[in-house]
C-alpha positions as CSV (number, residue, x, y, z in Angstrom):
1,X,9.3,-43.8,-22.2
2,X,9.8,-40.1,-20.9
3,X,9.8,-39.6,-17.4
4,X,7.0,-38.2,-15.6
5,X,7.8,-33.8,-15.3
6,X,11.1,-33.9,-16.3
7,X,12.5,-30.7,-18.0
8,X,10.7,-31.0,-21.4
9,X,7.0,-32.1,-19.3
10,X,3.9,-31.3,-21.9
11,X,6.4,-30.3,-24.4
12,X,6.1,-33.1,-27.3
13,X,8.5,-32.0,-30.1
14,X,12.6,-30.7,-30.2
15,X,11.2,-27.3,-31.5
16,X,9.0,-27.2,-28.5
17,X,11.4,-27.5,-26.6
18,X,13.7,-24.9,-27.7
19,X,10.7,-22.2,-27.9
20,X,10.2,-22.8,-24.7
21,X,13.6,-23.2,-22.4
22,X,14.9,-20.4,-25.5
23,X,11.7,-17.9,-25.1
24,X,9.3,-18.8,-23.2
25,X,10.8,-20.0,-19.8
26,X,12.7,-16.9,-18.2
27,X,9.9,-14.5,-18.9
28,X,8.8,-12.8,-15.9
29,X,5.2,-13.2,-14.8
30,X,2.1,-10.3,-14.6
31,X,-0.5,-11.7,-12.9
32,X,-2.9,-9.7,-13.7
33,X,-6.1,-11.0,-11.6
34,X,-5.8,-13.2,-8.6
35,X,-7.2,-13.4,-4.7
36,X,-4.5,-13.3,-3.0
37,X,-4.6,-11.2,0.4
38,X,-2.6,-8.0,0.4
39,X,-2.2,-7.8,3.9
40,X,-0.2,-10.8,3.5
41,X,2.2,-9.3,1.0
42,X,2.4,-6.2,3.2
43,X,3.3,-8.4,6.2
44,X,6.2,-10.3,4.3
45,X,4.4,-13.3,5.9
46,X,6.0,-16.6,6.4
47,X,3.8,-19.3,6.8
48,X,3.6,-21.5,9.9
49,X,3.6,-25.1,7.3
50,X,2.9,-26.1,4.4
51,X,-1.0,-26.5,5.0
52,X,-1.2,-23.0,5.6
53,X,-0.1,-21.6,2.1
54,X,-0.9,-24.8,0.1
55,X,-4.4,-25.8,1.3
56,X,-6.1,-23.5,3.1
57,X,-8.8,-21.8,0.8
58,X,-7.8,-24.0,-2.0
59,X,-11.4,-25.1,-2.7
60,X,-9.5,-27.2,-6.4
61,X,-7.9,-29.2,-3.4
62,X,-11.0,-29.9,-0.8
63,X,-13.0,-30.9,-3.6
64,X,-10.6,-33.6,-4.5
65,X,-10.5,-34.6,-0.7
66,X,-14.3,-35.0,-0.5
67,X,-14.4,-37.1,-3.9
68,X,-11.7,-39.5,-2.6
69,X,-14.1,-39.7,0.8
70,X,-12.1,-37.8,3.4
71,X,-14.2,-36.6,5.8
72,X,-14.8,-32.5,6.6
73,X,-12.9,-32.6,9.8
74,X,-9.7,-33.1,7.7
75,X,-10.7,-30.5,5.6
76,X,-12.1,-27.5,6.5
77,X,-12.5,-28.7,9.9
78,X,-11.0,-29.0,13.0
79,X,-7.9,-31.1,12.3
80,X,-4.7,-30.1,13.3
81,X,-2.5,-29.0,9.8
82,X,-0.1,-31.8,9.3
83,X,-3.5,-34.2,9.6
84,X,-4.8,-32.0,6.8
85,X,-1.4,-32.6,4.9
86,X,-1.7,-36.2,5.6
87,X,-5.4,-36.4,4.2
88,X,-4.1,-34.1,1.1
89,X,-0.5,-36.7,0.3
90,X,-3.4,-39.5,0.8
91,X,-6.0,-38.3,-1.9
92,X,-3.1,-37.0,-4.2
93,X,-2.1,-40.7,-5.9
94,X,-6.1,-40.6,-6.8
95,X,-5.8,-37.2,-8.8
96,X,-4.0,-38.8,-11.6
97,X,-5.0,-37.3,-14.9
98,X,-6.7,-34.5,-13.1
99,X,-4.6,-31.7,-13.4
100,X,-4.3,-31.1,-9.4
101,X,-1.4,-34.2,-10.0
102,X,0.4,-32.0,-12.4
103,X,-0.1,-29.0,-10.0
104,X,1.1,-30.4,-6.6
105,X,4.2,-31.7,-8.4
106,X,5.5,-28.8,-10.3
107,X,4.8,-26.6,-6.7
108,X,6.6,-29.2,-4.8
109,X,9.6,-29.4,-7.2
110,X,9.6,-25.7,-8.6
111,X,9.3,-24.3,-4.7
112,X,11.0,-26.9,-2.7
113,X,13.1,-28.7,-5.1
114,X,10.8,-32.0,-4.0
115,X,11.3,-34.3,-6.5
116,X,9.4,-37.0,-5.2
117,X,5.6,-38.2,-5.7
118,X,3.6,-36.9,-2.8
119,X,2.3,-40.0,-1.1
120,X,0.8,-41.5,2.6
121,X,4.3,-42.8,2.7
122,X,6.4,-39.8,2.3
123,X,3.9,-37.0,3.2
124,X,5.7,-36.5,7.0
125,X,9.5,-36.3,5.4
126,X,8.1,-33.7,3.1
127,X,6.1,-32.1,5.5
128,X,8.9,-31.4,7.6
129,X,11.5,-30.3,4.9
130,X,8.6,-27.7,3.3
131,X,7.9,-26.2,7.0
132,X,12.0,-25.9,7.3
133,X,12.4,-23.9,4.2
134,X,8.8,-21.8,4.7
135,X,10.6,-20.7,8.6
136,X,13.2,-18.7,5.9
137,X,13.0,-15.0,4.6
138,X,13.3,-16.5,1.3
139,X,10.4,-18.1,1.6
140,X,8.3,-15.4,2.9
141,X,5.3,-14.7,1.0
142,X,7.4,-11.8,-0.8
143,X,10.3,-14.4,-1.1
144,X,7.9,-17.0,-3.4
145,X,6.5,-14.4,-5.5
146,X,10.3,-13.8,-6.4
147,X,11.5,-16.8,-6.7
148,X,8.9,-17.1,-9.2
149,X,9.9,-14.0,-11.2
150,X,6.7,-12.1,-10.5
151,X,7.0,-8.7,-11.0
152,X,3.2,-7.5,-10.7
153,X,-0.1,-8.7,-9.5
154,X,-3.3,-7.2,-9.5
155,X,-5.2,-8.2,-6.1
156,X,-9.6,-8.5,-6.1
157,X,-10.9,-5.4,-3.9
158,X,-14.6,-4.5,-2.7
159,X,-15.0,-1.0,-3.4
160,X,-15.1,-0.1,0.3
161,X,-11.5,-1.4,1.4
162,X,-9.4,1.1,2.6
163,X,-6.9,-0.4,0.3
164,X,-4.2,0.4,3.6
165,X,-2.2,-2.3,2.4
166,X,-1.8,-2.0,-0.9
167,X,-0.6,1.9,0.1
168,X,2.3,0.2,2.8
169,X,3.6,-1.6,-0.7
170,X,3.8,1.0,-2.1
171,X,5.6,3.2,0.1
172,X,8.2,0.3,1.1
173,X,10.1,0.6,-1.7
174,X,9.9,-3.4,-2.9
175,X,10.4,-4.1,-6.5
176,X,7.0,-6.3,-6.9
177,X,4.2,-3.9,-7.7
178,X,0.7,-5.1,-5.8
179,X,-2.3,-3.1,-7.5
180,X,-5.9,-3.2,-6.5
181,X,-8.6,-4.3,-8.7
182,X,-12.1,-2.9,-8.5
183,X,-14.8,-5.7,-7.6
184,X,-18.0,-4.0,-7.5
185,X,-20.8,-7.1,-7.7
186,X,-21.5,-6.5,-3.9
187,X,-23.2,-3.2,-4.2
188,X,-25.1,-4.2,-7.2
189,X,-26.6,-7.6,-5.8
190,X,-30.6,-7.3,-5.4
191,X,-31.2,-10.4,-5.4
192,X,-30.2,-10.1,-1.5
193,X,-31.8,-6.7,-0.6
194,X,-30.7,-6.7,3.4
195,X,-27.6,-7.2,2.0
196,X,-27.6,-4.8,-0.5
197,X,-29.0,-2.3,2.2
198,X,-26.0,-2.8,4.6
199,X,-23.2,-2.6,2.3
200,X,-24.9,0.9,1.1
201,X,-25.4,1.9,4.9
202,X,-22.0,0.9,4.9
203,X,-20.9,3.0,2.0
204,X,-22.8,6.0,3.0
205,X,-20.5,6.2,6.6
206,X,-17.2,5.7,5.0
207,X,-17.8,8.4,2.0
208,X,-19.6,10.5,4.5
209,X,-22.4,11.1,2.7
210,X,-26.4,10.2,3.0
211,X,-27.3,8.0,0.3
212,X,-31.1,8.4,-0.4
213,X,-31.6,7.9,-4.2
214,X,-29.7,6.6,-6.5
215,X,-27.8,9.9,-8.0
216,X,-26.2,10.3,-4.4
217,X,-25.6,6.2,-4.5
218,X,-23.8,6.6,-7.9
219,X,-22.0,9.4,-6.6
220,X,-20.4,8.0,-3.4
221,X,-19.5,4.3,-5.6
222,X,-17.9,6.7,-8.3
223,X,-15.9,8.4,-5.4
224,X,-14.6,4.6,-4.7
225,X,-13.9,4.2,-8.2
226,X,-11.8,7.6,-8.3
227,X,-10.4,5.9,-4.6
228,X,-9.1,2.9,-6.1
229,X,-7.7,5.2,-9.5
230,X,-5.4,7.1,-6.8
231,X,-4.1,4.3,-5.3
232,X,-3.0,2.8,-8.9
233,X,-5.9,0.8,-9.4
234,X,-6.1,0.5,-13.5
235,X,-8.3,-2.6,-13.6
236,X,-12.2,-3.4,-12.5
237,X,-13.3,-7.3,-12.7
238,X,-17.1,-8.8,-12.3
239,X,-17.8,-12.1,-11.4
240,X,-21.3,-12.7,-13.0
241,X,-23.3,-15.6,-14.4
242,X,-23.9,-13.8,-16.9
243,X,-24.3,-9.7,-18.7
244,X,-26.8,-7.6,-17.5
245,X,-28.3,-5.3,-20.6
246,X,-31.8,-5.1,-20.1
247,X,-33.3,-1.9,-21.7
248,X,-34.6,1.0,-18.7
249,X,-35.0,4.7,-18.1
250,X,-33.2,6.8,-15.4
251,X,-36.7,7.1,-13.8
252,X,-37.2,3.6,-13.6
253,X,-33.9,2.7,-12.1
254,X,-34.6,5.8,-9.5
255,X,-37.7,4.3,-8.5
256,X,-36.8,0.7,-8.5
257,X,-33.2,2.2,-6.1
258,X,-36.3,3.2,-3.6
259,X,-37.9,0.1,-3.5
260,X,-34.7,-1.2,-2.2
261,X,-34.1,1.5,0.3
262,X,-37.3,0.7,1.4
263,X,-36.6,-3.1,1.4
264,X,-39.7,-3.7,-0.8
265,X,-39.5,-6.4,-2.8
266,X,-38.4,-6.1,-6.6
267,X,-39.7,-8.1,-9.8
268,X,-37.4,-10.1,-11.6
269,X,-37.4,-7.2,-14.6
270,X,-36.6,-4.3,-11.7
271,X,-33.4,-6.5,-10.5
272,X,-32.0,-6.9,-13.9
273,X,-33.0,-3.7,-14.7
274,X,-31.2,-2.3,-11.8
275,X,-28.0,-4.9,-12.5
276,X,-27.8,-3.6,-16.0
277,X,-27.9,0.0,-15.0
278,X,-24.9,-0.5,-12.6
279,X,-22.7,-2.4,-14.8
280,X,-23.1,0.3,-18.0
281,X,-22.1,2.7,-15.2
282,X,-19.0,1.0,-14.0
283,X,-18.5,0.6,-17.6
284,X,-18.4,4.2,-17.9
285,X,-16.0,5.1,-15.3
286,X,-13.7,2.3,-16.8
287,X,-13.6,4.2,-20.1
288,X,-13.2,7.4,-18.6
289,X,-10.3,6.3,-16.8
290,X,-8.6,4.4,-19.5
291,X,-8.7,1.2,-17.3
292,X,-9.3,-2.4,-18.1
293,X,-12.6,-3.7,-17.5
294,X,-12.9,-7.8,-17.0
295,X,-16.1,-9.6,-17.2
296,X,-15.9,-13.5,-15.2
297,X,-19.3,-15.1,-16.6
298,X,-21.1,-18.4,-16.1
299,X,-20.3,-20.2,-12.6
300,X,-23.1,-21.5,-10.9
301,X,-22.5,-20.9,-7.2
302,X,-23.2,-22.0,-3.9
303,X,-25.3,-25.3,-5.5
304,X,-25.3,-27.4,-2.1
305,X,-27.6,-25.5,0.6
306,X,-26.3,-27.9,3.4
307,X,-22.9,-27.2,3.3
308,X,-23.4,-23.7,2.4
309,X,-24.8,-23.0,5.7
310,X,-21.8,-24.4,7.8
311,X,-18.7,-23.3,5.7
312,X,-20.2,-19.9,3.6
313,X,-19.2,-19.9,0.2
314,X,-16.0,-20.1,-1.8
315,X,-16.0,-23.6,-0.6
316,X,-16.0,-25.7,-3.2
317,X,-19.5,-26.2,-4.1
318,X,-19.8,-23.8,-7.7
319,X,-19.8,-25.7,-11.0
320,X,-19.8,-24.6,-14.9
321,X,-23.6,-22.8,-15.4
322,X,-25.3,-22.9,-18.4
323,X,-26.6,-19.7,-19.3
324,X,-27.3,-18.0,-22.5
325,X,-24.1,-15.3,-22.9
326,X,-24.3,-14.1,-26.3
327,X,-27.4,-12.0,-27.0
328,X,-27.3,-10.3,-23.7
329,X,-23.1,-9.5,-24.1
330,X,-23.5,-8.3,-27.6
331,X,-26.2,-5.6,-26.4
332,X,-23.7,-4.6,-23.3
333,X,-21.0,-4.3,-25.6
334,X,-22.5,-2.2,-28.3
335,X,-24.2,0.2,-26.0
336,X,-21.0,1.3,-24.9
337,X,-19.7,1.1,-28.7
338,X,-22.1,3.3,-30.0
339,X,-20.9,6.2,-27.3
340,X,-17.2,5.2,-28.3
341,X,-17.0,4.4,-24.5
342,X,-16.1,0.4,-24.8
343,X,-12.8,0.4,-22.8
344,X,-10.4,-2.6,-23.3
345,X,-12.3,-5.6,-22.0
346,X,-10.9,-9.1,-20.8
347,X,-14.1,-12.2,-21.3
348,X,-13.8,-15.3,-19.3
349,X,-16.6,-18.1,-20.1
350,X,-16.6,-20.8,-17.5
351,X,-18.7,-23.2,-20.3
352,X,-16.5,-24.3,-22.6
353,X,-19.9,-24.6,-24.8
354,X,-19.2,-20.9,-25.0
355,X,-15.8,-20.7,-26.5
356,X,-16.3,-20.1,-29.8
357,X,-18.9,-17.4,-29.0
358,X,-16.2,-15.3,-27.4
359,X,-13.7,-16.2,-29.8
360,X,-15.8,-14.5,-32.5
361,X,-17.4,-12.2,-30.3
362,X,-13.9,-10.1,-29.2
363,X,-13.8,-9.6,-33.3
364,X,-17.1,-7.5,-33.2
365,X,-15.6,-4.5,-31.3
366,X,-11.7,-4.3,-32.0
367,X,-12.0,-0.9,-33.5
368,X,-7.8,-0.5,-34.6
369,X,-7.3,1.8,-31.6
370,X,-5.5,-0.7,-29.5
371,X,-4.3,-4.2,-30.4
372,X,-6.5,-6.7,-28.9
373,X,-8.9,-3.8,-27.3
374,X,-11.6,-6.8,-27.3
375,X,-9.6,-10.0,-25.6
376,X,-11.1,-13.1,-24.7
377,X,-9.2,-14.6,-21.4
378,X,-7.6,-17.3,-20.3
379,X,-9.3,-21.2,-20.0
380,X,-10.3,-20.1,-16.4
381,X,-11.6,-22.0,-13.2
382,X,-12.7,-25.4,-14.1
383,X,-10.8,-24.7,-17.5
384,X,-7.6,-23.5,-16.6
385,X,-6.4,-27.4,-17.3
386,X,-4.5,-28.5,-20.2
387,X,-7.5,-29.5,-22.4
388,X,-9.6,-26.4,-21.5
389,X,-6.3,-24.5,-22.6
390,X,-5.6,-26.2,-25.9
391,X,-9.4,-25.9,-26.8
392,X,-9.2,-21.9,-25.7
393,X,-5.6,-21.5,-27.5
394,X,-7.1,-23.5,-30.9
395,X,-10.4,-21.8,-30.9
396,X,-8.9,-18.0,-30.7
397,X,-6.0,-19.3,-33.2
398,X,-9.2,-20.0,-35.4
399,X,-11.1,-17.1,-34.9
400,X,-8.8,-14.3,-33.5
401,X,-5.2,-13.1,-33.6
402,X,-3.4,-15.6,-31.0
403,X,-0.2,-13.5,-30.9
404,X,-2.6,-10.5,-29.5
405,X,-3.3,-12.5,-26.4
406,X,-2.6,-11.1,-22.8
407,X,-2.2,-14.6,-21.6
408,X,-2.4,-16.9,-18.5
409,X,-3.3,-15.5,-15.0
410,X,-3.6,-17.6,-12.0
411,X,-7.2,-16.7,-10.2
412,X,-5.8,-18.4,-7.0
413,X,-6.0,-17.5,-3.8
414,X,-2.6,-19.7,-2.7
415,X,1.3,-18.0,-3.3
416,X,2.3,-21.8,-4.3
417,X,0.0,-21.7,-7.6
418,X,2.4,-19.6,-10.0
419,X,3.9,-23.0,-11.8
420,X,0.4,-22.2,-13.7
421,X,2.2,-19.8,-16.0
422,X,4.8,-22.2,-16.5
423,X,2.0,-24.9,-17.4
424,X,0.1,-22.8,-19.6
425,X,3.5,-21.3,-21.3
426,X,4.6,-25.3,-21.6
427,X,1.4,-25.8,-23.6
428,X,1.8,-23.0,-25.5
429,X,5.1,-23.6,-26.7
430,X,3.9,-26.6,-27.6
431,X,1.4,-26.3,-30.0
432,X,3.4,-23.9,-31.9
433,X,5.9,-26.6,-32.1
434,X,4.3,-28.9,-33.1
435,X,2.9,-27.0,-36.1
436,X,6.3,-26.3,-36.9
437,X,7.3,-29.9,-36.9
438,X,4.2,-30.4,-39.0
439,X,5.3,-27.7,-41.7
440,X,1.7,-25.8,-40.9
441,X,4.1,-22.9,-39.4
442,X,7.5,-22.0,-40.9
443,X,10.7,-22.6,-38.9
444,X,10.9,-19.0,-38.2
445,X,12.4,-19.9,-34.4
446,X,13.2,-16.0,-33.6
447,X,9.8,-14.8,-34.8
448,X,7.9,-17.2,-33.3
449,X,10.0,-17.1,-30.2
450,X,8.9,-13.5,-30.0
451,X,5.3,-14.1,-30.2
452,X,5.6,-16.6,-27.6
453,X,7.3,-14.0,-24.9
454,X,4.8,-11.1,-26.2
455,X,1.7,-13.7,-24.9
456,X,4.1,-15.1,-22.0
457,X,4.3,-11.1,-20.6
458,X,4.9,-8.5,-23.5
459,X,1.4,-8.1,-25.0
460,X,-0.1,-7.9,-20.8
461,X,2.6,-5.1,-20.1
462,X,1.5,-3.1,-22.7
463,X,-2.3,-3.9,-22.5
464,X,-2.1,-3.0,-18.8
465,X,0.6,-0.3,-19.3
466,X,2.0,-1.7,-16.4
């Protein structure tokens, strides 16, 4: 019997293991899209406990704790932290096979050399030992993303963020590089018009400008854009449910952009109209710039109206949506492929229903300029999990060019979540293994070992150009 996340944990076969403790294992990380708060990094923060970097905003976590039956108090609510911690060690022995067990384990031991299962019984020893080391400067915010071997990460920015933080990074002289990424689905939202209206009000005052149609709206969001390209931003992201490419004119758009200046209700045509205008143009800028455009698609959001209202969203009430991706993304796509203005785009589907139609959509616009121009990302949200992982890895083995792949990225909002690269590189290492063990792949150890560290962090630093 092997014991439970030893040093070979996932990885099933002797050549697994040597791809990936040989390869695999000491490459440093790129994290290329995650939420993590910049004015944390800037501040060098060390955390107060362990409930403060581990579980708050971790909606993975609090919808584990509601499933087991803890109440909200010990949640989101008013508890005090180590109560939270003790609801947290109680619900863990219940994750088992989910892959928040795996997870808390490899955090505990890979952070705080914690070797033991988190448990009711144990959960004030370890408490107490995590909140000693967090009081360190090696444990600082900057201290874990070392001691993980990041070397850059690429924040999620609203286009009207002063981005002051991300300029102290820059101008302190640390090795880790902290870019913005552009995150523009706020000021294209009409399905909230009072909404919408503020954040242009809100636009218009911090470009200076009055923003009465949209040619002046364009203008002051492209003066954003070119904001976020001087403070080293090379990377946009959407979260959507799904592409926007309905057909319209630049007089429709114009006169549907004052019906919502005018807060006048818009049909259902005029709002997707309106979405798919905004996105091509984002699009656009993208190319122009010679950045990295990536397209999140198909979460259904915000599904329980009751506890929307008290905790706002980002809670941990979304779930996988089933909408129709393909027709819709193909149209997006080869709009901007007949202007030769596609730039290099990352897809994420959220439906695993959908993997095969982004496996052999990427293949529809590599065009030989760039390896991988067209990549389809990482198992992500509810499938960044081993079986989501394999079934990603498989599908674009099938369909695509694996060894093209940009790889893993965490999406977290929580410094303690890097082990993810390590899981996902685990898995990968052992797949190929196991095909070598199987005589599908030669035993070609160096070469494969090479593909393994370009998808492990070569491919993303030149993708990126980082």
């Amino acid at each position: 019997m092997k014991k439970f996340l030893d040093d070979n944990f996932l990885l099933q076969t002797k050549t697994a293991q040597e791809l990936y403790h040989e390869f695999a294992k000491q490459m440093p990380i790129i994290d290329y899209h995650n939420h993590l708060l910049p004015d944390q990094i800037a501040a060098d923060k060390n955390f107060d406990n362990i409930t403060q970097v581990w579980l708050y905003g971790d909606h993975y976590k609090w919808r584990a704790m509601r499933a087991n039956g803890i109440d909200e108090y010990y949640i989101t609510g008013g508890a005090s932290d180590f109560e939270k911690f003790e609801k947290w060690a109680e619900t863990v022995p219940y994750t088992l096979r989910n892959p928040l067990y795996h997870w808390t384990h490899l955090e505990l031991q890979r952070y705080f050399d914690i070797h033991e299962l988190l448990s009711p019984a144990n959960a004030k020893e370890i408490y107490e030992a995590c909140n000693a080391k967090l009081q360190t400067k090696e444990y600082s915010v900057q201290g874990l993303l070392r001691k993980m071997n990041v070397t850059t990460l690429c924040t999620t920015d609203d286009p009207l963020d002063n981005l002051a933080y991300h300029q102290q990074l820059k101008n302190s002289g640390i090795e880790l590089r902290v870019l913005p990424a552009f995150r523009p689905d706020k000021g294209m939202n009409a399905d909230d018009l009072p909404a919408l209206n503020a954040y242009i009000d809100k636009l218009a005052s911090l470009t200076g400008t009055s923003i009465n149609d949209y040619g002046s709206y364009l203008a002051a969001l492209k003066s954003r854009h070119d904001y976020f390209a001087a403070n080293g931003a090379s990377v946009s992201d959407h979260g959507l449910e799904q592409i926007y490419a309905e057909d319209y004119t630049d007089e429709e758009i114009s006169a549907i952009f004052l019906k919502i200046r005018g807060n006048e209700k818009v049909s259902l045509k005029e709002n997707l109209q309106f979405k798919s205008a905004m996105l091509f143009n984002f699009a656009l800028w993208d190319h122009e710039k010679g950045w990295v455009q990536q397209f999140h698609l198909g979460a259904l959001r915000n599904n329980n109206d009751r506890l929307l209202g008290s905790l706002g969203p980002d809670t941990g009430f979304d779930s996988i949506g089933d909408f129709p991706q393909g027709k819709q993304l193909a149209k997006f796509l080869n709009k901007l492929d007949l202007e030769n203005k596609l730039a290099k785009t990352i897809l994420y589907n959220l439906n695993p229903a959908d993997n095969e139609l982004m496996a052999t959509m990427i293949g529809n616009y590599q065009d030989g300029t760039v390896a991988g121009k067209v990549q389809w990302g990482s198992g992500w949200w509810f499938l960044d999990q081993k079986d989501g992982m394999i079934k990603q890895l498989n599908a674009l083995s099938n369909m695509g060019l694996l060894s093209q792949f940009v790889g893993m990225l965490t999406d977290s909002r929580s410094f303690l979540s890097f082990p993810r690269h390590e899981y996902f590189r685990r898995i990968l290492c052992d797949l190929f293994g196991t095909d070598v063990e199987n005589g599908e792949l030669p035993d070609d150890k160096e070469w494969i070992g090479q593909v393994i560290q370009n998808i492990c962090y070569y491919n993303a630093k030149t993708y990126f150009n980082f």
